[in-house]
N, C-alpha and C positions, 0 to 999 in steps of 0.2 A: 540745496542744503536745507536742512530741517531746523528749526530753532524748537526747541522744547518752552512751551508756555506755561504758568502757573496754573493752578488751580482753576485760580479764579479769575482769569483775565478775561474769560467772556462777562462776567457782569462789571468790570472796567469799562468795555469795548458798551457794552448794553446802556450804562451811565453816559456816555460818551455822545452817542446815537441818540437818545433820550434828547438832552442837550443842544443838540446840532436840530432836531425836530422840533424843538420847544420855539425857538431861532423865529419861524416864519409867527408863528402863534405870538408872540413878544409884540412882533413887527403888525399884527393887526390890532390888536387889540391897544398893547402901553402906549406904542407911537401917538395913536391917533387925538389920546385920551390925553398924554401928560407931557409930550416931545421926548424931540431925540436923547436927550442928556437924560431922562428916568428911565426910558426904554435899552439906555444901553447901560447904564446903574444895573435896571434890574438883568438885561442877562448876563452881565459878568459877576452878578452876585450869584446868582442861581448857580452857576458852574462849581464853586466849593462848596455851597451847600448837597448839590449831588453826590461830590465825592466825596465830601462826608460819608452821606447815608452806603456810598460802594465800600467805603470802609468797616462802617458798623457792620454791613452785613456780610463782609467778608470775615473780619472778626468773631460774628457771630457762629459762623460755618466754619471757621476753624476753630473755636471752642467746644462745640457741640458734636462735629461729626469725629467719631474714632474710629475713620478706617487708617 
């Protein structure tokens, strides 16, 4: 069976990925620098600031495009 997806659910799915990649990069980098409790602050902060921005720019693509 087919599910019909939105618009814009590839740039959901692409914020999502983003996110889940950013993950290992967190783990080099804040761990090393500031411990576990900032490094995992920062990536569950990071994840609604992403979907934010999937918002905005979905928002923005559906203001802007008139098909």
């Amino acid at each position: 069976m087919r599910v019909k997806l939105s618009a814009f659910s590839d740039t959901m799915a692409l914020m999502i990925v983003l996110w889940l990649c950013s993950l290992p990069l967190i783990a080099l980098v804040v761990l090393p620098l500031f411990g576990r409790t900032v490094a995992f602050t920062v990536a569950l902060a990071l994840l609604p600031v992403l979907l934010l921005v999937c918002w905005g720019i979905c928002g923005w693509h559906m203001t802007h495009n008139r098909r």
